[in-house]
C-alpha positions as CSV (number, residue, x, y, z in Angstrom):
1,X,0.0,0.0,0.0
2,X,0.9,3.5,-0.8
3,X,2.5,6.2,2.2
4,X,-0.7,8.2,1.8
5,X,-3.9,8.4,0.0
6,X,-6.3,11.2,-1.3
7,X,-8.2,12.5,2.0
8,X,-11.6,14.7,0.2
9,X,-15.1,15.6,0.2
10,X,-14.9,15.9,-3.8
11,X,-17.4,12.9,-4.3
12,X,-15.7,13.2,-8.3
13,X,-12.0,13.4,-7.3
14,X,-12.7,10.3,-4.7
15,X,-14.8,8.6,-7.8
16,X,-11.8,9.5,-10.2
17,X,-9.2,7.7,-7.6
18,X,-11.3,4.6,-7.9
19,X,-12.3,4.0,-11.8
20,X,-13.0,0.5,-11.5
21,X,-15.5,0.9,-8.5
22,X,-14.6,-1.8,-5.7
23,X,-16.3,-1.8,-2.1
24,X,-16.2,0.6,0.0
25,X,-16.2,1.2,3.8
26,X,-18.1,3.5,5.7
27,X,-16.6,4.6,9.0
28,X,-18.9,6.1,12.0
29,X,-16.5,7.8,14.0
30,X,-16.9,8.0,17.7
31,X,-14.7,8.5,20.7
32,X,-15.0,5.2,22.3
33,X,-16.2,3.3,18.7
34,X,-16.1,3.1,15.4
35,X,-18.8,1.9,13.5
36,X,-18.3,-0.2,9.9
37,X,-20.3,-0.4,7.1
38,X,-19.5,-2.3,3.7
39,X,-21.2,-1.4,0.3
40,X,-21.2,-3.8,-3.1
41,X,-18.2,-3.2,-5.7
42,X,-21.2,-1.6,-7.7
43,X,-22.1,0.6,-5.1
44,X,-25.9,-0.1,-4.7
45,X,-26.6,-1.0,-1.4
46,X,-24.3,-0.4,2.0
47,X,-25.0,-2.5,4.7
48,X,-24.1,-2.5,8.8
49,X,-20.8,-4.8,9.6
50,X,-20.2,-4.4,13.1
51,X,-18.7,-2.0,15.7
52,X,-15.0,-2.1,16.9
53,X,-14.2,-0.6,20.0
54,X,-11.7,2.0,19.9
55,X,-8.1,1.8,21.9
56,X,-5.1,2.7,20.7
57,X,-4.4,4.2,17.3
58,X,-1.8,1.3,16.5
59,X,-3.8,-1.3,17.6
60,X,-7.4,0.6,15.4
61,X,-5.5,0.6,12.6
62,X,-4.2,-2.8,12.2
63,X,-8.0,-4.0,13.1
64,X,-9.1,-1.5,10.3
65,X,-6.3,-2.9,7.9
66,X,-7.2,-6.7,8.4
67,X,-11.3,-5.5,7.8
68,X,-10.1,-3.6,4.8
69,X,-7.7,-6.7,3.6
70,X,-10.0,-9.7,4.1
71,X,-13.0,-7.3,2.3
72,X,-11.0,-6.4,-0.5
73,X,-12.4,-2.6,0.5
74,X,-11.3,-0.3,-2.4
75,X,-12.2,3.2,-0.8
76,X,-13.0,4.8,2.7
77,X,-16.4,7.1,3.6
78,X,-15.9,8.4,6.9
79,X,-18.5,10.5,8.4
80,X,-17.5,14.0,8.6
81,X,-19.2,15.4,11.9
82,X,-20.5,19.2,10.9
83,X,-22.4,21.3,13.1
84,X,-26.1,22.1,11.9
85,X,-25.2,25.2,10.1
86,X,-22.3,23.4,8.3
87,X,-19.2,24.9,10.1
88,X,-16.4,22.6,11.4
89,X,-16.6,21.8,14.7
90,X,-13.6,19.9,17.5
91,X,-15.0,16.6,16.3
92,X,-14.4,17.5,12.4
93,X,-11.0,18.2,13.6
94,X,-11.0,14.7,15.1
95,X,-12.7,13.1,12.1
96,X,-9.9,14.9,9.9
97,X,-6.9,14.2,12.2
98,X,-8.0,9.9,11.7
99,X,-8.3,10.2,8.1
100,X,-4.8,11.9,7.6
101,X,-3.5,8.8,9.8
102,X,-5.2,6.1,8.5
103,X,-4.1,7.5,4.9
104,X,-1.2,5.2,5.4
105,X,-3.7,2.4,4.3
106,X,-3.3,3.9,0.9
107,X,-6.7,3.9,0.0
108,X,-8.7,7.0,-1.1
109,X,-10.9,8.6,1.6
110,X,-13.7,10.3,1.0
111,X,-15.2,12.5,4.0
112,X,-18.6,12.9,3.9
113,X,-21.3,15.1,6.0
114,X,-22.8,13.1,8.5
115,X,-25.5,15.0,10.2
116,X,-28.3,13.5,11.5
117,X,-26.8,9.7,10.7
118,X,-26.9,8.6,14.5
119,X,-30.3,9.8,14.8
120,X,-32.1,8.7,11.4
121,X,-30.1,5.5,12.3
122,X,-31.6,5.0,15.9
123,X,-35.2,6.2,14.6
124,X,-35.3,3.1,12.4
125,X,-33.8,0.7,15.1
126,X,-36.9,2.0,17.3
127,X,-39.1,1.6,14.3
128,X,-38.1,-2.6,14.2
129,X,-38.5,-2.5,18.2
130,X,-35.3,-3.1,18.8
131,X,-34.1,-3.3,22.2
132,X,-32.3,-0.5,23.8
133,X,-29.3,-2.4,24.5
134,X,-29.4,-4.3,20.9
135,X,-29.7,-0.5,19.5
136,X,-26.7,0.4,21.6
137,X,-24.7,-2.4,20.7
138,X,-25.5,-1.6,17.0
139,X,-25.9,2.2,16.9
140,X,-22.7,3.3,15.5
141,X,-22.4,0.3,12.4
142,X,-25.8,1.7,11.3
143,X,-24.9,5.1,11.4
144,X,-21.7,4.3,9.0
145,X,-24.4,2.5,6.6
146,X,-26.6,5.5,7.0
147,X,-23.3,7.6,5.4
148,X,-22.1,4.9,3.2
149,X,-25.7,4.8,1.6
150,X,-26.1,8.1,1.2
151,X,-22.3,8.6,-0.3
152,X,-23.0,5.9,-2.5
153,X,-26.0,7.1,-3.6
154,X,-24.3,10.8,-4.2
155,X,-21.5,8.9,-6.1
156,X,-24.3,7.5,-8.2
157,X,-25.5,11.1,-9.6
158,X,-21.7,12.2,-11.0
């Protein structure tokens, strides 16, 4: 893999680095989690793949880089937490900072707005009366579908 990788929220430049499609992986951020979501090489339909709990960077990274290996994941989506009025808040800082570092993956990363993802996300874990703990267990890998689908789906009008 290469040193570093595109890090944008051009959905054409990040569709450019990838010509031949390939899966993608969506990336909830969170400060204890991080939530994964895997699309199709066609990029249809993302779905939820599970939540890994966060500890060191080292040690997210490699668990990041065996996901990403053992998927054959083409391309990154992470969320990109904006406040309502679209400004860059401490947490876009943090959702920046972990995209330069995990750029040594070498794949492109595309950063995309995720406002209102946890929220949509838990509304339709309500709406198939799932648990509270089942919804907390699963929050964060629906959240990265939520922003993988709707990437996808952006990537889809270019």
């Amino acid at each position: 893999m290469a040193d570093s990788a595109l890090i944008t929220p051009d959905k054409a430049a990040f569709a450019a680095a990838l010509p031949h499609g390939g899966r993608l992986l969506g990336l909830d951020l969170g400060t204890q989690t991080i939530g994964l979501a895997l699309c199709d090489a066609g990029w249809s339909i993302a779905s939820p793949a599970h939540t890994h709990k966060r500890g060191k960077f080292g040690k997210d990274k490699d668990a990041l880089a065996e996901f990403i290996a053992k998927q054959s994941v083409k391309g990154l989506v992470l969320g990109l937490p904006l406040n309502m009025d679209g400004s860059e808040s401490p947490r876009s800082q943090a959702a920046r900072a972990f995209a330069r570092n995990i750029a040594v993956l070498g794949l492109p990363i595309l950063l995309w707005d995720e406002r209102w993802s946890t929220v949509a996300a838990e509304r339709a874990m309500i709406a198939q009366d799932m648990s509270r703990a089942k919804r907390a267990e699963k929050i964060d890998a629906h959240a990265a579908a939520l922003i993988l689908q709707a990437a996808i789906d952006g990537l889809a009008m270019l």
